[in-house]
C-alpha positions in Angstrom: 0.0 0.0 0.0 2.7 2.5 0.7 4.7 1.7 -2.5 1.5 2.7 -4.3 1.0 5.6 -2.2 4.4 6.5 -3.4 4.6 6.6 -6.9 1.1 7.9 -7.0 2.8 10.9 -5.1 5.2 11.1 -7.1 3.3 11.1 -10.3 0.8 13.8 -8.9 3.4 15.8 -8.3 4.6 15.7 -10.9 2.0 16.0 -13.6 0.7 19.0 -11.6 4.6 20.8 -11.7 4.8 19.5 -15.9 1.6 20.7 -16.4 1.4 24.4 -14.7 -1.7 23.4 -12.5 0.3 24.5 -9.6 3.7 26.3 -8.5 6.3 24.3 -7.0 5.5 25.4 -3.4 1.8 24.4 -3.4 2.1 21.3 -5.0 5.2 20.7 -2.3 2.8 21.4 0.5 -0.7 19.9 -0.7 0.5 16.5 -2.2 1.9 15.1 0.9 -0.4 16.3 3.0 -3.3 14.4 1.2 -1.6 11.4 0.8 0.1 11.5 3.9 -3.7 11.4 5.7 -4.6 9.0 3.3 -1.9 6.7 4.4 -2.8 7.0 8.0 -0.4 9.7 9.3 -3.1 11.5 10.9 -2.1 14.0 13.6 1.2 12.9 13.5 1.8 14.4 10.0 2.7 18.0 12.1 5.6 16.1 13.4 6.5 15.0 10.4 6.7 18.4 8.5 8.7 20.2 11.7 11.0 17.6 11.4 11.3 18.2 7.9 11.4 22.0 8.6 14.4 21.4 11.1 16.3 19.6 8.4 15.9 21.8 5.9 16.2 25.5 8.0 20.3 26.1 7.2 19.3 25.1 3.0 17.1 28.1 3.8 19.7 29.9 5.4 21.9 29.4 3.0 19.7 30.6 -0.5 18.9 33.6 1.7 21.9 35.1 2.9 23.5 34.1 -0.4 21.1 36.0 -2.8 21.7 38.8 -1.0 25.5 38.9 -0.7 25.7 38.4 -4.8 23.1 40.9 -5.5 25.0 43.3 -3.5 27.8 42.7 -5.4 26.1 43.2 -8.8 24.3 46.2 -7.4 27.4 47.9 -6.1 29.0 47.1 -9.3 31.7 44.4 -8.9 31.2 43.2 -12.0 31.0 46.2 -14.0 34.9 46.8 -14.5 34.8 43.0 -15.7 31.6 43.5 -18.6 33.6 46.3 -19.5 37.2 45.2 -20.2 35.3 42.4 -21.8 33.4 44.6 -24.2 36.6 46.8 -25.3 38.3 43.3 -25.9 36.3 41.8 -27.9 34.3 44.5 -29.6 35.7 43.8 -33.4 37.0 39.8 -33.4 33.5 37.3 -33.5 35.7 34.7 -32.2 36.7 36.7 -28.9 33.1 37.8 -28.6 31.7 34.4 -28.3 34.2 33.4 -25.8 34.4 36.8 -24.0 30.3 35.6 -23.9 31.2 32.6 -22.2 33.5 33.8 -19.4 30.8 36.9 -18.5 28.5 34.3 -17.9 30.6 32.2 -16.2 31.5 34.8 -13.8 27.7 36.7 -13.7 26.4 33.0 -13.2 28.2 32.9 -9.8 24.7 34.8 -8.3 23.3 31.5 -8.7 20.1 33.0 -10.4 19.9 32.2 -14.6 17.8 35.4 -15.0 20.0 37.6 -13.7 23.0 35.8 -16.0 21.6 36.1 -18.7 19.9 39.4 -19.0 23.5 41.1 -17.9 25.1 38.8 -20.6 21.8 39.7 -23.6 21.9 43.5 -22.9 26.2 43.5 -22.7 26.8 41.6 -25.6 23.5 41.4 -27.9 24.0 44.5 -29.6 27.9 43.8 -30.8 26.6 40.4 -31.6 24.3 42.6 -34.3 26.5 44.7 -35.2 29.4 42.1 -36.0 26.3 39.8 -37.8 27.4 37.3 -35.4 24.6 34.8 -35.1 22.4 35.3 -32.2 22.3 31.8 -31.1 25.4 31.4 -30.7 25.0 33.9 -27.9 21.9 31.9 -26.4 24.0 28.3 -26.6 26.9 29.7 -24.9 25.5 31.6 -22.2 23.0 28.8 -21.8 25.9 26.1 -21.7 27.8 28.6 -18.9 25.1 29.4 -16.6 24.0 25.7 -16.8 27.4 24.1 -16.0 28.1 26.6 -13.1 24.4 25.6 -11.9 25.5 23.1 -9.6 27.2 25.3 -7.4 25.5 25.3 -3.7 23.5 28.0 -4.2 22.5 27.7 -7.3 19.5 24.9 -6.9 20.4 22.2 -7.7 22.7 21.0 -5.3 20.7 22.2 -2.7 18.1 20.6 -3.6 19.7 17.1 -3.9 21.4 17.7 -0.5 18.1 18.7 0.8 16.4 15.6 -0.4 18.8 13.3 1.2 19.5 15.4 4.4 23.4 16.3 3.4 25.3 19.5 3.6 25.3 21.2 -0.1 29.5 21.1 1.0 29.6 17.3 1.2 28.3 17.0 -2.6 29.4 20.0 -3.9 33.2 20.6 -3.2 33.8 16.9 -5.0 32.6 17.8 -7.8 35.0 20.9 -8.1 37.0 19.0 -10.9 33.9 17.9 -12.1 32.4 21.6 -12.7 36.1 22.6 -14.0 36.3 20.1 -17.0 32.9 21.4 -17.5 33.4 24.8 -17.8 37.0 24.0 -19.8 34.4 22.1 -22.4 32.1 25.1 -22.3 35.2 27.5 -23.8 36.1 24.5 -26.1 32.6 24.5 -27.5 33.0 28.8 -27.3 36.1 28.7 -29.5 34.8 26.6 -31.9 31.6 28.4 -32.5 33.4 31.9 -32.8 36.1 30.6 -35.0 33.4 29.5 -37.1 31.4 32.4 -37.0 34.6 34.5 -37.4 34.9 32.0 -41.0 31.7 32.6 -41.9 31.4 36.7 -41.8 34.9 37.6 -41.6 36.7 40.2 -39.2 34.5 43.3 -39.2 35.6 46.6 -37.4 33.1 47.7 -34.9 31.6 51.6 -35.1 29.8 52.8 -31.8 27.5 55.2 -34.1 24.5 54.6 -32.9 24.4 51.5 -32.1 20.9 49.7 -30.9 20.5 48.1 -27.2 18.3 45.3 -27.7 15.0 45.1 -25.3 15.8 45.1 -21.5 14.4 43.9 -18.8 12.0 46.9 -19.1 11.1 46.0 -22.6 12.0 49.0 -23.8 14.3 49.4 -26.6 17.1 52.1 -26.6 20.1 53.5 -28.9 23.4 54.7 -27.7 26.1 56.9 -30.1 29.3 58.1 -29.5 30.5 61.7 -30.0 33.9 63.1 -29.1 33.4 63.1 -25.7 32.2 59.8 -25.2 34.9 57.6 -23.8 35.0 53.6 -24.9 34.5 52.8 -21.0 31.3 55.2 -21.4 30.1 53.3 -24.4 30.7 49.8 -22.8 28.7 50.8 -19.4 26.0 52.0 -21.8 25.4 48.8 -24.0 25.9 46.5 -21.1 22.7 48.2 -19.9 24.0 49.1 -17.0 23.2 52.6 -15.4 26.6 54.5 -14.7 25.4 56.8 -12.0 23.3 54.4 -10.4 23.0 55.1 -6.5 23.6 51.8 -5.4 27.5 51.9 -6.9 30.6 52.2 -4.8 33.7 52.2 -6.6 35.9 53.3 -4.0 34.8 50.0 -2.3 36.2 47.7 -5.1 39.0 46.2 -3.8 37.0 45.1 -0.2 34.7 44.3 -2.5 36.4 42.0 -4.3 38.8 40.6 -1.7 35.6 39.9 0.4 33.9 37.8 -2.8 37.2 35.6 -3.4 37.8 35.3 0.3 34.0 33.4 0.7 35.0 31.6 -2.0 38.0 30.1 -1.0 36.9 29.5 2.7 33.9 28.1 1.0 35.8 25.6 -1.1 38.2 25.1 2.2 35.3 24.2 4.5 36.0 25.4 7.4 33.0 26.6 8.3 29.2 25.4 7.0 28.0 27.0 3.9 25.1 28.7 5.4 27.4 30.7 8.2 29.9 31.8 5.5 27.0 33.6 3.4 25.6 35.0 6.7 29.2 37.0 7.4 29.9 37.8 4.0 26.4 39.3 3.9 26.8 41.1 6.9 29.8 42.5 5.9 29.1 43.2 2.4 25.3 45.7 3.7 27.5 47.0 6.6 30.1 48.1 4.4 28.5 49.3 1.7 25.3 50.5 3.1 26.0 52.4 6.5 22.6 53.7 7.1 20.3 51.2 8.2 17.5 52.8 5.6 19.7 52.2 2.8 20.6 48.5 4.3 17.0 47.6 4.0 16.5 48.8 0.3 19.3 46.5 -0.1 17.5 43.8 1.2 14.2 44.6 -0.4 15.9 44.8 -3.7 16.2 41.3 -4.0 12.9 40.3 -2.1 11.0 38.6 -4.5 14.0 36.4 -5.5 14.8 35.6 -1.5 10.6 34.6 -1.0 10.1 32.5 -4.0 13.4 30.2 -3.3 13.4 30.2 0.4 9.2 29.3 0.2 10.4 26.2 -2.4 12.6 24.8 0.4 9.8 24.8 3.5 7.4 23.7 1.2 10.0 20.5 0.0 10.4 20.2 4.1 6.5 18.8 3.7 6.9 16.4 0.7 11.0 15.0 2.8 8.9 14.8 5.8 6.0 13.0 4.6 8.1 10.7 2.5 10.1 9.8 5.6 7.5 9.8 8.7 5.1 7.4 6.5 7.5 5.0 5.7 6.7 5.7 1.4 10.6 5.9 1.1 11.7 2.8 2.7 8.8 0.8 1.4 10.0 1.8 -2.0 12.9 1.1 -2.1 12.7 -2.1 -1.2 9.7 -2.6 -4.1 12.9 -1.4 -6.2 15.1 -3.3 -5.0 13.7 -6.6 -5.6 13.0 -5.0 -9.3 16.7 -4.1 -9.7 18.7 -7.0 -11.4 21.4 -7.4 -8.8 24.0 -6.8 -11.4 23.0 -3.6 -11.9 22.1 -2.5 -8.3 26.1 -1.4 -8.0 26.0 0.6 -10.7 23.2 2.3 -9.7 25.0 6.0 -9.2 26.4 6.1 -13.0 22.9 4.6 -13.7 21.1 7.9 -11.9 24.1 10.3 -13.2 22.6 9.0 -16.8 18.9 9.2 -15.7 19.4 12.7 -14.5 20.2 14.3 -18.2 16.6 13.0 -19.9 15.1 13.1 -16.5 15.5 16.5 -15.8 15.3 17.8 -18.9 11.5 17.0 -19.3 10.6 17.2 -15.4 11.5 20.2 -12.8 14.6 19.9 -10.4 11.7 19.5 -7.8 9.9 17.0 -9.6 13.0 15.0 -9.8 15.1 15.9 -6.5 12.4 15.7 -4.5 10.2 12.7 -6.2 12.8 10.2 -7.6 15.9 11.2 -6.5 15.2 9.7 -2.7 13.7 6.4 -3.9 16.6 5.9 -5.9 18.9 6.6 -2.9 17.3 4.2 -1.1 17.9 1.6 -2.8 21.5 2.4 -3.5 21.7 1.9 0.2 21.1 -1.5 -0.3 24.4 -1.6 -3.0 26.5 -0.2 -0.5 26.5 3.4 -1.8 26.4 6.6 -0.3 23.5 8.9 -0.3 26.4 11.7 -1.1 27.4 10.2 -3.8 24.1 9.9 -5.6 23.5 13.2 -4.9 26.6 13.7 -6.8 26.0 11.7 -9.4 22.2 13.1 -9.7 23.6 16.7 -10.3 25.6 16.1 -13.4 22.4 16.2 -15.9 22.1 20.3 -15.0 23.8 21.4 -18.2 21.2 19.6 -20.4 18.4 20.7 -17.6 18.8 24.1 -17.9 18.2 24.0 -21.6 14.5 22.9 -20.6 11.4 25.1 -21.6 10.5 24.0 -18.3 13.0 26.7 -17.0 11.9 30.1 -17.2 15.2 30.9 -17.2 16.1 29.7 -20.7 12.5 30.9 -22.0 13.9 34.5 -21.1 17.4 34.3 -22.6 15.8 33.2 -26.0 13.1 35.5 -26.2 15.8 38.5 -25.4 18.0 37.5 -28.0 15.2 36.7 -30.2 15.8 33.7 -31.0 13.7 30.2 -31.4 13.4 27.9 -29.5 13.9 25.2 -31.3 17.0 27.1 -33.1 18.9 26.7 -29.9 17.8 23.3 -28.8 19.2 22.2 -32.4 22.8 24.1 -31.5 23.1 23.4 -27.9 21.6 19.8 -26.8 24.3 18.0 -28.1 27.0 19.8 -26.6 25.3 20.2 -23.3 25.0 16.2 -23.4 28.8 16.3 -24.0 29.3 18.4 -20.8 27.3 16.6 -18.4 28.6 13.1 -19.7 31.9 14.4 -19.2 31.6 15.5 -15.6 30.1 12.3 -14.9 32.9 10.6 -16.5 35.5 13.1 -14.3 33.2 12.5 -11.2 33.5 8.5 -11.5 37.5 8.7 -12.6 38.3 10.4 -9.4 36.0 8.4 -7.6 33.7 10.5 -5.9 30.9 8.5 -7.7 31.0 4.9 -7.4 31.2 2.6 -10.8 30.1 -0.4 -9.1 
């Protein structure tokens, strides 16, 4: 009865999530409940969902605190100096454009939110990808292949969520996969140079003149043009067509270099762990709004800048405490894995983390991260369990599909990177599937070589 309980949990969940009859966090909270009543949790179901609650609180922590420290930094302008230098680098070479694309949103992508990657990247880079008739979608595969490579960082989503599901620190599954994410990223700039070199081929080198040159549609929707006169410096013109505002309130260029040294100091004491993830982005983001912004009016703005971003994640991870505490309390998991166990051939029950490393790549690609984190992911742990291998390392493994994940229409993400470069859809699924298979099957590959997932 409870394996049937189970997957029909599962399965609600996740035709409700595929189908758009309900956001993440109801569906999270309203599925478990019902079936945890139905299978006889009764009263005890509160118990249940605190304890899930409790397990979950420093995930929460974490996505909170670290939002806020990276939008900081992008609102204080850390990363302006960098779009930039990147911009008067590449501004007349296709080839250096493309892979100038690449690093930007390798480094933007390190807020952990796609959005915010890729509408810095669009409005930097869109209009020299114009005005050097460099293919559009080259920009959408590249970006999309960086943002969804550095996706499995800890505060990104999907690592939390997979440490979430099986009650792990993001640290334990995350800094293994460093190499992992590296080769990734190396592939990524492979792929980058390739696509410019071939662009470059195709259109030739073209010098690039500033006269009035057109800013695609911004996040306001409204479309602007910039020129340069006499007095208009090439720093000026970059600012401008990276759609950023140069006398923005929020910027504090004497504060740079703090600034900076704070950002790669959390880094490395991140990758060190020394201290758990959540307490790291607590300090930095104490430091980074006390720093910054003295007054405690313009601390809260802060803050309230990046509201509706902190809400929407941090409500997704209390609402997964219901579905991890129902699972667990009823006895669903356990009674599944077991049912899977005995379905299993035993010769393939060690293989079983390579075997969800694979499973994550179409898996995720046509189901939400919550769909599969919090819906298959656990049953498959569980029965791993019974192979010998580590819940950490199936989280491990499970994370590897993101670069084919976040080419999903079922990421809004994606849905607004194409529609700012105007591009179709199905243009860039043509261009960037294949090479976003390559990337996840290689960290895979790297994670099972240096044996931080199991191959049998």
């Amino acid at each position: 009865m409870l394996v049937i309980l189970g997957f029909l949990m599962v399965a609600t969940f996740m035709y409700l999530i595929m189908s758009k009859r309900a956001t993440p966090v109801v569906g999270l909270i309203l599925v478990p409940v019902a079936f945890g009543l139905i299978a006889g949790a009764g009263t005890g179901i509160g118990d249940m969902i605190v304890d899930g609650v409790e397990s979950l609180a420093p995930t929460a922590a974490l996505l909170f605190f670290a939002i806020i420290f990276f939008g900081i930094m992008i609102d204080v302008g850390l990363f302006d100096p960098l779009v930039r230098l990147i911009l008067r680098l590449v501004r007349d070479d296709p080839a250096r454009l493309v892979v100038g694309t690449a690093v930007l949103a390798m480094v933007v992508s390190l807020d952990g939110d796609g959005s915010t990657t890729f509408i810095i990247t669009t409005s930097a880079l869109l209009p020299l990808y114009l005005k050097l008739k460099v293919s559009p979608v080259v920009l959408t595969v590249v970006a999309g292949l960086a943002n969804a490579t550095m996706n499995i960082i800890p505060w990104g989503g999907p690592t939390v969520r997979a440490a979430s599901a099986l009650g792990l620190s993001p640290s334990e599954v995350f800094v293994p996969m460093i190499p992992s994410l590296v080769v990734g990223l190396l592939i990524v700039l492979g792929f980058a140079v390739h696509l410019g070199i071939t662009e470059r081929r195709r259109i030739g080198r073209l010098v690039w003149k500033p006269e009035m040159m057109p800013l695609g549609a911004g996040p306001s929707g409204v479309g602007t043009t910039i020129g340069k006169d006499s007095d208009t410096t090439d720093a000026e013109v970059g600012q401008l067509a990276a759609g950023l505002d140069p006398d923005r309130p929020t910027l504090r260029p004497r504060l740079l270099p703090f600034n900076a040294l704070l950002t790669v100091a959390l880094l490395v004491v991140l990758v060190l762990d020394i201290l758990p993830i959540p307490v790291l982005f607590m300090i930095a983001a104490g430091l980074a709004l006390a720093v910054n912004f003295p007054r405690i009016v313009d601390q809260s703005a802060a803050i309230a800048r990046h509201s509706s971003s902190i809400v929407s994640v941090v409500a997704m991870v209390f609402a997964a405490a219901v579905l991890t505490g129902v699972f667990q309390g009823t006895g669903m998991v356990e009674s599944m894995a077991l049912w899977l166990t005995g379905v299993v051939p035993d010769s393939l029950g060690p293989f079983l983390a390579v075997i969800t490393g694979v499973l994550s790549i179409p898996f995720t690609f046509f189901m939400t991260n919550d769909a599969f984190y919090f819906g298959v992911l656990p049953v498959l742990a569980e029965t791993a369990a019974q192979y010998g291998i580590e819940p950490v390392e199936m989280a491990r493994a499970s994370i590897t599909g993101q670069p084919v994940h976040m080419q999903s229409p079922l990421v809004p993400a994606i849905l607004l990177l194409v529609t700012l470069a105007g591009v179709p859809l199905a243009d860039h699924h043509r261009k960037v599937l294949w090479r976003a298979g390559v990337v996840s099957i290689a960290m895979l590959v790297v994670g099972v070589l240096l044996g931080q997932i199991p191959l049998g």
